[in-house]
N, C-alpha and C positions, 0 to 999 in steps of 0.2 A: 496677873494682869500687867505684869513691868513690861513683858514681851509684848502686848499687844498694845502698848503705848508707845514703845522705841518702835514697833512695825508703821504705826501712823506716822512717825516721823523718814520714812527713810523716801527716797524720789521713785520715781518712775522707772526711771534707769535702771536702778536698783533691782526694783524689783522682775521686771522684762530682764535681765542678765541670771536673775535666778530660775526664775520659771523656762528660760534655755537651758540651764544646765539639767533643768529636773527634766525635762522635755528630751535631752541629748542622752538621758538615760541614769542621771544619778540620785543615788538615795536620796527622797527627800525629808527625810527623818536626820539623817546625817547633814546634810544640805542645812536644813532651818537651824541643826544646833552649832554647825560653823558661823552661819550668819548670825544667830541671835536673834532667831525669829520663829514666831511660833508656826508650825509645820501646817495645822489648818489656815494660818493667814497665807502662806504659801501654796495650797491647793485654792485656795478663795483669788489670788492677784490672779493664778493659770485659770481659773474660770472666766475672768472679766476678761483679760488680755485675748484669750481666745475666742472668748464670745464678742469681741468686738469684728467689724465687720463682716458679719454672718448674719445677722439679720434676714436677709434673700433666704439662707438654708433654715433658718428657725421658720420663717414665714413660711415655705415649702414644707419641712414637715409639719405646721399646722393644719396646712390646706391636706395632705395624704393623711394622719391622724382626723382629720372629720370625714371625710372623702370615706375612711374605709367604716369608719361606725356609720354614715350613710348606707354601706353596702351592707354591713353585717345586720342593720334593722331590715334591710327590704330582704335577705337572704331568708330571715326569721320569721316575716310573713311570708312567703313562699312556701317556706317547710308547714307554716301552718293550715294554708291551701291545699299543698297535697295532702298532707296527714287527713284532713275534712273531706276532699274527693276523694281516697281511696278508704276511710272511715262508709262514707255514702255509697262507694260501689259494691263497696263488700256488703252492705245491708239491702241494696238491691239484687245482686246475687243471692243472698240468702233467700229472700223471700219469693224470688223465682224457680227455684230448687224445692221449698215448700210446697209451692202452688203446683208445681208438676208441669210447667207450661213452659215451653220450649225456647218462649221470649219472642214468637212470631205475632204477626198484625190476626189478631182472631176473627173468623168474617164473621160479618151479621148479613143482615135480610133488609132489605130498605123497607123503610115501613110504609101502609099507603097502596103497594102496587102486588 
């Protein structure tokens, strides 16, 4: 806990100068044991620092993550519409093939005349 009590103490500076270098490509396991600091506080400053003005892109992929579960429930009644109409034509077919009847309009006789 000593390390993550000297992490609260260190500036802003501080830590924005660290989170470039880890950003610029170096170890950050090597990085937090130069500075004296613990390596998840080090991945937690680069998540805030980054996550700072982006809000517009979090809010967008809000809006596209509901947008597509929107799409994938109506997708999912769709597939269960067909599955049921072609469920349905296939038991009218069956039973047309039963009946021996060609599937034409059968005449009758008006009645009366």
């Amino acid at each position: 806990m000593a390390n993550l009590k000297g992490a609260k103490k260190k500036s802003r500076e501080f830590w924005e100068a660290a989170v470039a270098r880890v950003n610029a490509g170096e170890n950050a396991l090597a990085l937090a044991a130069e500075l004296g600091v613990n390596v998840r506080g080090l991945y937690r400053w680069r998540e805030r620092l980054e996550g700072r003005g982006n809000d517009s892109q979090r809010q967008r992929e809000a809006a596209l993550a509901s947008e597509v579960q929107r799409l994938k429930r109506a997708l999912a009644e769709k597939v269960l519409e067909v599955d049921f109409l072609q469920g349905a034509l296939h038991k009218i077919e069956a039973r047309r093939r039963a009946d021996g009847s060609s599937g034409a309009k059968a005449s009758t006789t008006r009645s009366g005349k």
